[in-house]
VOVEX-672319 format. One record per residue (C-alpha): x, y, z; residue in one letter; residue number from 1. Coordinates in nm, 4 decimals, m for minus. Each point is the difference from the previous one (the first is absolute). Example, Ala and Ser with C-alpha at 12.3 -4.5 7.8 and 13.67 -1.06 7.14 Angstrom:
BEGIN
1.2300/m0.4500/0.7800/a/1 .
0.1370/0.3440/m0.0660/s/2 .
This chain:
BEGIN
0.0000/0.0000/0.0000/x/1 .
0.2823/0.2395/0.1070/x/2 .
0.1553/m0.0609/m0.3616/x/3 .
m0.2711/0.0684/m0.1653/x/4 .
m0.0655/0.3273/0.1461/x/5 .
0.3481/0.0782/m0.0670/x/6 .
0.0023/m0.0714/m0.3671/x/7 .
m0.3427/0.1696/m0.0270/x/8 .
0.1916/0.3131/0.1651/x/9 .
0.2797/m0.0066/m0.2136/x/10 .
m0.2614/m0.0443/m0.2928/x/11 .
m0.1462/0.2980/0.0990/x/12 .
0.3170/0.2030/0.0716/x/13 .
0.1242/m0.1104/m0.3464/x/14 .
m0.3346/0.0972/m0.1983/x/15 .
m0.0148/0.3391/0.2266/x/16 .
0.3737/0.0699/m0.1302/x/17 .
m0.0934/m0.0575/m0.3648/x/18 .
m0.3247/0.2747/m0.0140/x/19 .
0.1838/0.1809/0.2409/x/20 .
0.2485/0.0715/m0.2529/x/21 .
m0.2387/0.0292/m0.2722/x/22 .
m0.1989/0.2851/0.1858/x/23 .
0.3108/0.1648/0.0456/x/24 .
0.0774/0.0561/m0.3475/x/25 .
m0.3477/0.0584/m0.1254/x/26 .
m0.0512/0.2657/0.2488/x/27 .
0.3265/0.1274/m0.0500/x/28 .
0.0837/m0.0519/m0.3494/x/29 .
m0.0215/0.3673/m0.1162/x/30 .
0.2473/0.1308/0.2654/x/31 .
0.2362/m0.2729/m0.1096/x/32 .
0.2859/0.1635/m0.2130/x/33 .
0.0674/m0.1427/m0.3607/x/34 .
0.3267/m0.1616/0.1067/x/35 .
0.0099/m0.2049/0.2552/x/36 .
0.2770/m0.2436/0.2136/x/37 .
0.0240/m0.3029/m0.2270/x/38 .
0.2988/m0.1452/0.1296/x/39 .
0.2230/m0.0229/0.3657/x/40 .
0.3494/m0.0530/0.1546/x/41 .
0.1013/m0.1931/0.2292/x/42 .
m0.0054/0.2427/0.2350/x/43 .
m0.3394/0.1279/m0.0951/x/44 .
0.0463/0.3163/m0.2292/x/45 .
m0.1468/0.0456/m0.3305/x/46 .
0.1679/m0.0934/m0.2913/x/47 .
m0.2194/0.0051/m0.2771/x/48 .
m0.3308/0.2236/m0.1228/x/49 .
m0.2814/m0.1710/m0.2107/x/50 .
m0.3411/0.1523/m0.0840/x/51 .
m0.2753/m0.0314/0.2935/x/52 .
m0.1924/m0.2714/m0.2415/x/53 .
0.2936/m0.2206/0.1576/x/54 .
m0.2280/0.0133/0.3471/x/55 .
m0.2817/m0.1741/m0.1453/x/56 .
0.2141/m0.3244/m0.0836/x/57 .
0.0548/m0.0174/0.4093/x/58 .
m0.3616/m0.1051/0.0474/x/59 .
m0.0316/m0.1619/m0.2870/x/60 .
0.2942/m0.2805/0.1249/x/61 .
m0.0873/0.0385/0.3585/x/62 .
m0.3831/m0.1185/m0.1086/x/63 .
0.1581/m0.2994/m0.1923/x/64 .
0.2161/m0.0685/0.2968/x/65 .
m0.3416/m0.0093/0.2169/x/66 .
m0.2050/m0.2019/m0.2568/x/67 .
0.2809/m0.2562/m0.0141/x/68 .
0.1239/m0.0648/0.3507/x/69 .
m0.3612/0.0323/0.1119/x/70 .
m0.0889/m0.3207/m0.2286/x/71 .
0.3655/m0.1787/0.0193/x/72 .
m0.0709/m0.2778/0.2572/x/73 .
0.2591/m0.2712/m0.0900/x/74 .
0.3976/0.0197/m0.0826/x/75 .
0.1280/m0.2452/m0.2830/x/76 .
0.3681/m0.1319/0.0082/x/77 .
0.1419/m0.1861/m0.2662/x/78 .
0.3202/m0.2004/m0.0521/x/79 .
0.0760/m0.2607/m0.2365/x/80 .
m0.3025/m0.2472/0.0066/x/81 .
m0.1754/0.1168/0.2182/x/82 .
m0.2518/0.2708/0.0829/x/83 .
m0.1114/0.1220/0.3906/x/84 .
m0.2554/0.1940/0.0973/x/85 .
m0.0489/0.1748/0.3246/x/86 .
m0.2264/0.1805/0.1842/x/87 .
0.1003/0.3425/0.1218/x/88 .
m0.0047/0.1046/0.3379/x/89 .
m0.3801/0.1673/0.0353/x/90 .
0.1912/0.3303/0.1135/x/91 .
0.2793/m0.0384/m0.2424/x/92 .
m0.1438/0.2397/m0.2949/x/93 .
m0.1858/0.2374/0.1719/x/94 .
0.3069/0.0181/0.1954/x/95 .
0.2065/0.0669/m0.3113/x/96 .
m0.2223/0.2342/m0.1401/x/97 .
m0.0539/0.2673/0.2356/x/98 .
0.3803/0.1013/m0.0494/x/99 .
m0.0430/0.0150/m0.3501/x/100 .
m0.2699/0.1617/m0.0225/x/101 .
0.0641/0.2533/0.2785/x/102 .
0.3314/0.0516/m0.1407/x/103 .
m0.1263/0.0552/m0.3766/x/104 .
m0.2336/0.2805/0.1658/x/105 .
0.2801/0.1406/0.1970/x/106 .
0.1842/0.0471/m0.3306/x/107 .
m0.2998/0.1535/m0.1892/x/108 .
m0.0563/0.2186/0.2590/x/109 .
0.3633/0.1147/0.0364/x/110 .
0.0258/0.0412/m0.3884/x/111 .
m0.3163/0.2195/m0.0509/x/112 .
0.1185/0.2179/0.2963/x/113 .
0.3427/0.0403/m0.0839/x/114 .
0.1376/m0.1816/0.2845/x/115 .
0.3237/m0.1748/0.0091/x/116 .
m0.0895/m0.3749/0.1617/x/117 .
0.2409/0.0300/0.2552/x/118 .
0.3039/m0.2365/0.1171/x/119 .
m0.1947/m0.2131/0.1716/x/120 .
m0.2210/m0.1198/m0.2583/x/121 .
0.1738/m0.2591/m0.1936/x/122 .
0.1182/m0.1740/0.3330/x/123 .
m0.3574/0.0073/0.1250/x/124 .
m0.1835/m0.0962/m0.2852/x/125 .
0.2381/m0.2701/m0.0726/x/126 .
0.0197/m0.1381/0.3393/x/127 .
m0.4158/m0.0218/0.0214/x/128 .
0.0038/m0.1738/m0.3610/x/129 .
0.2736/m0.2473/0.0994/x/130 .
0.0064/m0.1059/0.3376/x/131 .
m0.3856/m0.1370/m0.0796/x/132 .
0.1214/m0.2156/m0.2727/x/133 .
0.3188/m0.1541/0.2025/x/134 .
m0.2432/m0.0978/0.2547/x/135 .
m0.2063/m0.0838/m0.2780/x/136 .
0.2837/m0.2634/m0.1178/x/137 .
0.0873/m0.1260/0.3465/x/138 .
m0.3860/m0.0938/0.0601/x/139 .
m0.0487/m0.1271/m0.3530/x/140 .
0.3726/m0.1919/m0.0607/x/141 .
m0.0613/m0.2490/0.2451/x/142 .
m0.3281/m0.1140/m0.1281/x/143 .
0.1307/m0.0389/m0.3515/x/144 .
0.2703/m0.2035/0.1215/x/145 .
m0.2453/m0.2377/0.1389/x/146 .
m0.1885/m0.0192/m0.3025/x/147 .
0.3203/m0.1183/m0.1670/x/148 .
């Protein structure tokens, strides 16, 4: 019951960040200069200017990244001869997707308002993508290996 409500949370969270960030640029889109940030440093500063049609691909990937991960319920491996499937964790892609989503938002956001992302970005965004799928592997390795 507790994971349920969890996943239905995140579910929530995730849709909330995805017309959350579509609001944004409808009700801002005519304040929104004609060159926006397109692309970042390391460190966070802008490096690149693109037109502000660019923003629109944001939701357009981060509603694909949704659609997908909300319908994905099994992970395939495949080696020579032989195929496994396995169930994913319930929490494991609503888990994943709130930092993508949250962080595809957080760089619309920053690009129609001029903002650099700041330093910290990269190493947070990266850390909430990736230390879900390592736990991911250590849940889900074991019970390939006994499918073996």
């Amino acid at each position: 019951m507790a994971k349920r409500i969890a996943r239905i949370a995140l579910e929530v969270l995730s849709l909330l960040v995805l017309l959350g960030t579509i609001i944004f640029l409808i009700i801002n889109w005519k304040n929104i200069p004609a060159q926006v940030p397109n692309r970042w440093n390391g460190k966070g500063e802008i490096t690149e200017w693109q037109e502000k049609m660019i923003l629109l691909f944001f939701p357009a990937i981060m509603a694909i990244i949704y659609v997908t991960m909300f319908f994905v319920k099994t992970v395939q491996f495949r080696s020579p001869g032989k195929t496994v499937r396995v169930y994913a964790p319930e929490l494991m892609f609503p888990i994943l997707k709130l930092p993508l989503l949250s962080g595809l938002a957080y760089i619309t956001v920053c690009s129609a308002l001029i903002h650099p992302l700041g330093v910290w970005f990269f190493p947070a965004f990266f850390a909430l993508v990736f230390i879900p799928l390592i736990v991911f592997s250590v849940i889900v390795l074991p019970k390939i290996s006994n499918q073996a």
